[in-house]
C-alpha positions in Angstrom: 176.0 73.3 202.1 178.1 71.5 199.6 180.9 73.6 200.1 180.5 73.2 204.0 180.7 69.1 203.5 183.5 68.8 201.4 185.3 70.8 204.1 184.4 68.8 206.8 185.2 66.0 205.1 188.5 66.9 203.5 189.9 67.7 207.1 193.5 67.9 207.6 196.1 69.7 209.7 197.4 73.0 208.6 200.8 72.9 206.9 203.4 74.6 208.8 204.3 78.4 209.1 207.6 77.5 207.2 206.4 75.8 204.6 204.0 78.0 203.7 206.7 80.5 203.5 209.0 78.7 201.2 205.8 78.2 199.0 205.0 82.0 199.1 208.8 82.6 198.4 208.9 80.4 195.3 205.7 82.1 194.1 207.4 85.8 194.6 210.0 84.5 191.8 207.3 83.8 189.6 205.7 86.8 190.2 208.9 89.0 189.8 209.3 87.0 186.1 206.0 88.6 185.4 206.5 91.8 186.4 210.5 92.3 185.1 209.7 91.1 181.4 208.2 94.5 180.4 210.4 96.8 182.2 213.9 95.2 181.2 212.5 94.8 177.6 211.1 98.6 177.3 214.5 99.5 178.4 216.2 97.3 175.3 213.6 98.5 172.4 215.8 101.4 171.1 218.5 98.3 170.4 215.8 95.6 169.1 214.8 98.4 166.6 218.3 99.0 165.7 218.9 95.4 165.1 215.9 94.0 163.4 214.6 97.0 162.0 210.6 97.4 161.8 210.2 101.0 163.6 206.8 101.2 162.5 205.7 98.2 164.2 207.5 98.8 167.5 204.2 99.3 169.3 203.0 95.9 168.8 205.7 94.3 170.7 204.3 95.9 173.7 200.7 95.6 172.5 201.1 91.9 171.5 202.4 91.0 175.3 199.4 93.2 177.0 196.8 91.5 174.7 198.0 88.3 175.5 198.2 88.6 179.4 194.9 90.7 179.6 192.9 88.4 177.1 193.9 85.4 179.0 193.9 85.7 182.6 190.2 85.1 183.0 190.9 82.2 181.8 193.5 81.1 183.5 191.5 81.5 186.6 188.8 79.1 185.7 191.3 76.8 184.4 192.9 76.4 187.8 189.5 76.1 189.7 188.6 73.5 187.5 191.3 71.2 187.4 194.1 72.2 189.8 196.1 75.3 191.0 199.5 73.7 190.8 199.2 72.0 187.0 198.0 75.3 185.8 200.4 77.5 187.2 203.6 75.3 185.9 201.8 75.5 182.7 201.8 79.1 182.4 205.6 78.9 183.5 206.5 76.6 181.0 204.6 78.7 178.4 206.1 81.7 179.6 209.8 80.3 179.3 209.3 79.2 175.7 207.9 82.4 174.3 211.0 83.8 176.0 213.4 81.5 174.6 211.4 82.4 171.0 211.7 86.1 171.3 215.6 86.3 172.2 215.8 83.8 168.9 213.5 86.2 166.6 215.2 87.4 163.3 212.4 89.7 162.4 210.1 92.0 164.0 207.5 89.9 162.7 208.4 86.8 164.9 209.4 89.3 167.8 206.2 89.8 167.8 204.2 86.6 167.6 207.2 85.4 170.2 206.1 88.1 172.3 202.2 87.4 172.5 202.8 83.4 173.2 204.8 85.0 176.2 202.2 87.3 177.4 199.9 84.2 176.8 202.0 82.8 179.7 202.1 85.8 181.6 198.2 85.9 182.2 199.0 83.1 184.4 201.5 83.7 186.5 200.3 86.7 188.3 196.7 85.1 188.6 198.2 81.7 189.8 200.5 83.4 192.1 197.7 85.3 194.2 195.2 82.3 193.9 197.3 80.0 195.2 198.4 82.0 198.4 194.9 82.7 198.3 194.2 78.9 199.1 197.1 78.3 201.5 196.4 81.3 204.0 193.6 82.4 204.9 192.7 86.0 204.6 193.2 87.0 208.0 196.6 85.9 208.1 197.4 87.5 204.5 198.3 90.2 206.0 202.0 88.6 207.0 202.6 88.0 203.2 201.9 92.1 201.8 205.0 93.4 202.3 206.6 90.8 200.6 204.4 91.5 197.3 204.9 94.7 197.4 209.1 94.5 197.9 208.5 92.1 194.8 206.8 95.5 192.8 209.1 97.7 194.2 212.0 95.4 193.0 210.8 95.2 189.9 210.1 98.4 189.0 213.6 100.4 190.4 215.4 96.9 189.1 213.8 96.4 185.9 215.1 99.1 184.1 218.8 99.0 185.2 219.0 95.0 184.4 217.6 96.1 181.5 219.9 98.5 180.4 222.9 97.1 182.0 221.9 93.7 179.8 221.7 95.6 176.6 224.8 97.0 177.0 226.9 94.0 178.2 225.3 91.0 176.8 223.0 91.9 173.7 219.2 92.7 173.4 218.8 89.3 173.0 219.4 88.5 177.1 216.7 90.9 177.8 214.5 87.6 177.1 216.9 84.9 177.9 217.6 86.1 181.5 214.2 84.6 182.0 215.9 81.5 182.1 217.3 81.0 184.8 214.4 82.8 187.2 212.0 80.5 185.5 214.1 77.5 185.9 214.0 78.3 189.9 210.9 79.2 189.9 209.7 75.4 188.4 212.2 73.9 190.9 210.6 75.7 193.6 206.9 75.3 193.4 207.2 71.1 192.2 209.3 70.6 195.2 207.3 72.5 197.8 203.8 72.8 196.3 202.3 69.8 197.4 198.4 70.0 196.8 196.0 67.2 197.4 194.9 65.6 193.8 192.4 67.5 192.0 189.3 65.1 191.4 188.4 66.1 187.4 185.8 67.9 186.6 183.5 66.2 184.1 181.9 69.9 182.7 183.5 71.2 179.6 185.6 74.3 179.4 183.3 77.4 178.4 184.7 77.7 175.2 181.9 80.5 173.9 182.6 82.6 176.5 186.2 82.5 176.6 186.0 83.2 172.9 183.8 86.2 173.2 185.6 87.4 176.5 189.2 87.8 174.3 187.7 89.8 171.6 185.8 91.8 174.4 188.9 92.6 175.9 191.4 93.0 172.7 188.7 95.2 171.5 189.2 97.1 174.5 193.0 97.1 174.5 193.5 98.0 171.2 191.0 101.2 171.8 193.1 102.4 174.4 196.2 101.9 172.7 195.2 102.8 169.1 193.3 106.1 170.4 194.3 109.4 169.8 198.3 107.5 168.4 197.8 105.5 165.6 194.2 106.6 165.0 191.8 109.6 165.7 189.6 109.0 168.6 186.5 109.3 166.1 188.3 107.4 163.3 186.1 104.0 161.8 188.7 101.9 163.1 188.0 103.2 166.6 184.4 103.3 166.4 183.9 99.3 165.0 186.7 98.3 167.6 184.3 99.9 170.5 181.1 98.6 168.6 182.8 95.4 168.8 183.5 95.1 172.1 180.5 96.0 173.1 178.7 93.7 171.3 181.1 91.2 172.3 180.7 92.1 175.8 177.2 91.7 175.6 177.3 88.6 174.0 179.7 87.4 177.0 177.3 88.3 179.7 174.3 86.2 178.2 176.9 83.2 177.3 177.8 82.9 180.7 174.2 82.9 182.1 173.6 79.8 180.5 176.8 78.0 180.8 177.4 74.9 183.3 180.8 76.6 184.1 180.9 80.1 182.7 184.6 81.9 182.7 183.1 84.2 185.3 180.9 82.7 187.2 177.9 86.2 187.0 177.2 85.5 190.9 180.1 87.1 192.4 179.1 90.1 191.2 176.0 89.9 193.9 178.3 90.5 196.6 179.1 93.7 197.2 182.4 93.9 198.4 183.3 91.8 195.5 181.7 94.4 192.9 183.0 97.2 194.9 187.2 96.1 195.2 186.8 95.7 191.0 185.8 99.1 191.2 188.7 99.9 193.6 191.5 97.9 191.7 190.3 99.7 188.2 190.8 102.8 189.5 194.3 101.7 191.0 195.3 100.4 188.2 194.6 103.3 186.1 196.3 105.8 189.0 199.6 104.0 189.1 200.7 103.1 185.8 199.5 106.6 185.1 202.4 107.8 187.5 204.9 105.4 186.4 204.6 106.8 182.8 204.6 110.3 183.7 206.9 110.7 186.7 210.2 109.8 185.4 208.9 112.0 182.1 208.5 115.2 184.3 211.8 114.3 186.2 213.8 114.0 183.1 212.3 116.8 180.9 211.8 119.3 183.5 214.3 118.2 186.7 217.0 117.3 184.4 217.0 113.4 185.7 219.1 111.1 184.0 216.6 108.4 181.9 219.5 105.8 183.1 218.1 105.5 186.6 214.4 106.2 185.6 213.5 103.1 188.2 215.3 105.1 191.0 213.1 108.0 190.3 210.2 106.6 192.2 211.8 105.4 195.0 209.6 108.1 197.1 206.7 106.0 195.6 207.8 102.6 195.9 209.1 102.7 199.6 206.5 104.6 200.8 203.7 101.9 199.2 206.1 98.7 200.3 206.0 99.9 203.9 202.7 100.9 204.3 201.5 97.6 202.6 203.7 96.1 205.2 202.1 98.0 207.8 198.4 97.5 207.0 198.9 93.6 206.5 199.8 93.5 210.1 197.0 95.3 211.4 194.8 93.4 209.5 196.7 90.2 211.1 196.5 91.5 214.5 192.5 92.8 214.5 191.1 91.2 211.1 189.9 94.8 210.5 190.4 96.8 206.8 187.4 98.7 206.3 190.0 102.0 206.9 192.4 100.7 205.0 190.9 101.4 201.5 188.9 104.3 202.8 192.1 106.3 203.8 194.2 104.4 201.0 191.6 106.6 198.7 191.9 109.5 200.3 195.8 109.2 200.4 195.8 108.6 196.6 193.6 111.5 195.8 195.7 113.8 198.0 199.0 112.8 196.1 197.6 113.1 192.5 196.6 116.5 193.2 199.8 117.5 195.5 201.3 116.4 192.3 199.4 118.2 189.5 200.3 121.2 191.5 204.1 120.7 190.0 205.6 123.0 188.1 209.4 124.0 186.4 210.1 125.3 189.9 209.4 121.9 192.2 212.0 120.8 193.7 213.2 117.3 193.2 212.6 116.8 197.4 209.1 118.2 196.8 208.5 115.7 194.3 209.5 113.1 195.8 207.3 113.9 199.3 204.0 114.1 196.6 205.1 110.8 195.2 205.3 109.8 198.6 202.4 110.4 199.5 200.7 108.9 196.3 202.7 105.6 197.0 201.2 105.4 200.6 197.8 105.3 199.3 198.8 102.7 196.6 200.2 100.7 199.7 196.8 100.7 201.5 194.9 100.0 198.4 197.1 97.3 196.2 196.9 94.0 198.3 194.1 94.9 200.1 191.5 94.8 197.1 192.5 91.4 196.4 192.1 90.1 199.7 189.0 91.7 200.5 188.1 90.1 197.0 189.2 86.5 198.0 187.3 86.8 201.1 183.7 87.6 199.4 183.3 84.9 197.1 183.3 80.7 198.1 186.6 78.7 197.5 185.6 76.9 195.0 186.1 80.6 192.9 188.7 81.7 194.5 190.6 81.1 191.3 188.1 83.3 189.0 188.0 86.0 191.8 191.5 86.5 191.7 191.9 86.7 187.8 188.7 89.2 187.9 190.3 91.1 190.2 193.7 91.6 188.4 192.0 91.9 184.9 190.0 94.9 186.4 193.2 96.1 187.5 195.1 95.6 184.1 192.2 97.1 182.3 192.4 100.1 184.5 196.0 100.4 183.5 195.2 100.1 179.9 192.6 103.3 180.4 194.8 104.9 182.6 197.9 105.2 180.5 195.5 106.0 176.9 193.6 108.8 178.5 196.1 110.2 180.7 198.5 109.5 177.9 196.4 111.6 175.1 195.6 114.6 177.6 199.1 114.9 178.0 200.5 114.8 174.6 197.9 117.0 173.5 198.9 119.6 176.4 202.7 119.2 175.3 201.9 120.1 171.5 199.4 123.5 172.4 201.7 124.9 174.8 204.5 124.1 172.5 202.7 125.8 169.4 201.6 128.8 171.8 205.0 129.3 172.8 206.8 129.1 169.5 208.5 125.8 170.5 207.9 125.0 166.5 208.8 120.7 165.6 210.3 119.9 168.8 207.3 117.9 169.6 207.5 115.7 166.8 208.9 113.1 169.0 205.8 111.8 170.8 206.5 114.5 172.9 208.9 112.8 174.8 212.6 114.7 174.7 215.3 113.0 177.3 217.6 115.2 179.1 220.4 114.9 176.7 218.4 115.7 174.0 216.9 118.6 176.0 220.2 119.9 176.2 220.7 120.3 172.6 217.9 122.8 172.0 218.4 126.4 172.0 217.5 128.0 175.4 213.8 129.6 174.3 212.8 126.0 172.7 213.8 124.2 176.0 212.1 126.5 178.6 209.1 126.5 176.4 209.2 122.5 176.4 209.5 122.2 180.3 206.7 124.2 180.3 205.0 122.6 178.3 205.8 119.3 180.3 204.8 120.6 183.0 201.4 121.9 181.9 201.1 118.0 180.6 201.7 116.6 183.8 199.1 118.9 185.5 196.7 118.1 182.8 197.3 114.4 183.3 197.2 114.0 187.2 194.5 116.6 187.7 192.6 114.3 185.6 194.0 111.1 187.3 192.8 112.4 191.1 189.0 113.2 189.9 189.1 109.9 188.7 190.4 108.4 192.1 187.7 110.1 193.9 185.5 106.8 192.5 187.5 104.7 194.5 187.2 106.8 197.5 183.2 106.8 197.1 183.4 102.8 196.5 185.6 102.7 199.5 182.9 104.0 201.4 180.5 101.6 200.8 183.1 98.8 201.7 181.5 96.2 204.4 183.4 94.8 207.1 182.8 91.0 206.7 184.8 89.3 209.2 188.1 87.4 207.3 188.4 83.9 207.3 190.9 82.9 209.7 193.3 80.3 210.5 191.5 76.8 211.5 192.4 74.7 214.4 194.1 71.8 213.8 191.4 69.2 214.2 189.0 71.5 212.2 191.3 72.7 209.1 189.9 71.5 205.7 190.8 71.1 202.2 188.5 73.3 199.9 186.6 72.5 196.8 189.7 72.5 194.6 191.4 70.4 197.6 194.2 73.3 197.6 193.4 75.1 200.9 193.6 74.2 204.8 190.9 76.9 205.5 188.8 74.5 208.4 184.7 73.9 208.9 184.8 77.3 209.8 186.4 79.2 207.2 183.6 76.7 204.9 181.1 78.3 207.1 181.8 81.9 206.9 182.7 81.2 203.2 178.8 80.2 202.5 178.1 83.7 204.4 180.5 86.1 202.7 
């Protein structure tokens, strides 16, 4: 009922269509910042190394960015429905764009590294600000209009990253990998001050959950660090292992009971009640875990067994990306057009389960066309499932969380990832190094189990057919896994219910919401209270 006055009496026309947009487009920059850094930086790590030395501790400069980003986008999300989207999210900009600046200045691998995790610090806000804010300005049922463009933005990213990257490298020094930040940050600030304009966030006068938070980020660096530590830098049963999980469990634990008792918890325990809600974190997990799966494994099985060139690694799943951009495209309309999406994350599950197993069926003889019709295939059921989860999630919880809901949602997604690419990521290498040792393939393994074509190349004829096999068998191993995974998110998909989307209000109804942030009318207040 409070949610439903403060509507009614916040009411104000709609900003236009074209604002909107420029908005939208201002927040796709920061979004692409977000999802660039890693790729163009992955790309220049072979140079870093060679520069300031430190080998040993090259997995932390990853590890030290995902921590960072994972740990704090919860919190980013209640930060932003507590005292304003737009404040927030040039916050996390401005955060971003120093830890940048740091790590092109680093000397050591040391200070890459702390450089690094101030960045992903950063990071956790952008992509939660970006989707919480064009979660307040449009409505749900008129989201739809805005997929494609967020999925161009991945697609972008992903084929781009890693030819910026490499072309940087080579032209400008590793150094630029970081600095080109600059000036998409730069724009991206420019952008959002000049267009943003939100009504004035009245303070809140509860005090941040500092307890929670706390226990929260060693929940989820516990987490994190299992999945990348396991089965690489530790045994799976190794003491380090075991406290890390006993830790987070505990810590996890803790978290839940916190939050029962605090005036405003991190995340708030009753979105959880709603079903959709629960379900699309279910969803998004097992998406997450599916597609950075693919992205690690694809261009591996292209290069090691196709004979791809690593230098256009991004082009390699182009199948994947097109296919998801356009059908993300395609859905948002529909759901536009009939504010209908049960289907779309039923047959988006089916779709993905279908392309992991098309693609564990690949062998030394697939062609690079057959390939590339899998991946397709794969990337259409990413395209149903990607945007949809977080819409369907903004729709089933009241404004006033709209920011937690959308950092929930993407930390589900980013721990899915983190499983994803550990278990996935053991299976395989463990795969590689049997087949290898059955087949006489002796130390070529030693590498990670990771050989690029050139290096491929070099290996006497018995050693290299024995290691495409090998890769091969991996990949099976790894996707056969990934699909009876996916079948979760089918059966969750299932149990989706179609609560009508809050849609655009007429004029002399539109209404701010609780954060004063979104033109969603007395009605979309109303059907808020009865998501």
């Amino acid at each position: 009922m409070t949610e439903l006055k403060k509507a009614a009496a916040g009411a104000k026309a709609e900003p236009p269509a074209r604002s909107v947009r420029v908005v939208v487009l201002a927040l796709m920059i920061a979004m692409l910042l977000a999802m660039l850094d890693n790729l163009i930086v992955g790309t220049a790590m072979p140079t870093i190394v060679g520069d300031l030395g430190g080998l040993e501790h090259l997995s932390w400069v990853v590890t030290a960015y995902t921590l960072a980003t994972a740990a704090s986008t919860p919190i980013w999300g209640k930060l932003g429905d507590m005292y304003g989207r737009k404040s927030i999210f040039l916050t996390s900009i401005v955060i971003f764009l120093i830890g940048s600046v740091l790590s092109g200045m680093s000397q050591d691998m040391g200070q890459l590294i702390g450089f690094r995790a101030i960045q992903g610090l950063g990071a956790g806000g952008l992509m939660v600000g970006v989707m919480a804010i064009i979660g307040d300005l449009v409505p749900p049922r008129e989201r739809g209009k805005y997929q494609g463009m967020m999925a161009g933005v991945m697609a972008i990213a992903m084929i781009g990253g890693p030819l910026v990257g490499g072309t940087i490298t080579d032209h400008l020094g590793w150094r630029w990998s970081f600095y080109i930040n600059l000036p998409l940050g730069a724009l991206a600030l420019a952008m959002v001050t000049a267009v943003l304009h939100l009504p004035r966030k009245e303070r809140t006068k509860a005090k941040v959950d500092y307890l929670g938070a706390a226990l929260l980020t060693v929940g989820i660096t516990a987490i994190v660090l299992v999945t990348t530590w396991g089965g690489t830098e530790y045994a799976w049963g190794s003491a380090v292992i075991m406290e890390l999980i006993a830790l987070g469990v505990a810590s996890l634990v803790g978290f839940v009971f916190v939050e029962t008792k605090a005036a405003e918890p991190i995340v708030p325990l009753h979105i959880f009640r709603n079903r959709n809600f629960t379900l699309m974190s279910v969803v998004g997990f097992m998406a997450g875990f599916v597609m950075f799966g693919a992205v690690l494994f694809l261009p591996l099985f292209q290069q090691s067994v196709q004979g791809a060139s690593a230098t256009n690694s991004g082009l390699l799943l182009l199948p994947m990306l097109l296919a998801m951009m356009i059908v993300s495209l395609v859905a948002g309309r529909i759901t536009t057009s009939t504010g209908k999406y049960k289907v779309f994350p039923i047959v988006g599950s089916v779709l993905m389960v279908a392309g992991l197993f098309l693609l564990a069926a690949m062998d030394t003889g697939t062609t690079r066309l057959t390939s590339g019709l899998y991946m397709a295939v794969l990337g259409a059921g990413m395209g149903f499932l990607m945007q949809i989860t977080m819409l369907v999630a903004q729709n089933s919880v009241e404004l006033k969380d709209m920011g937690v809901a959308s950092s929930t949602t993407t930390l589900f997604r980013t721990l899915g990832s983190s499983f994803g690419v550990a278990i996935m990521g053991a299976l395989f290498t463990g795969r590689v190094q049997d087949e290898m040792m059955a087949r006489g393939g002796g130390r070529a393994t030693e590498r990670s189990a990771q050989l690029d074509a050139a290096s491929l190349a070099k290996l006497p004829v018995p050693v290299r057919e024995a290691y495409e096999y090998a890769v091969a068998s991996g990949t099976h191993i790894a996707f056969l896994v990934g699909g009876s995974v996916a079948v979760l998110a089918l059966v969750a998909a299932l149990f989706v219910k179609e609560v009508p989307l809050r849609g655009s209000a007429k004029p002399e109804a539109a209404a701010s919401d609780a954060d004063g942030t979104a033109p969603t009318g007395l009605a979309a207040a109303k059907q808020s209270q009865n998501a």
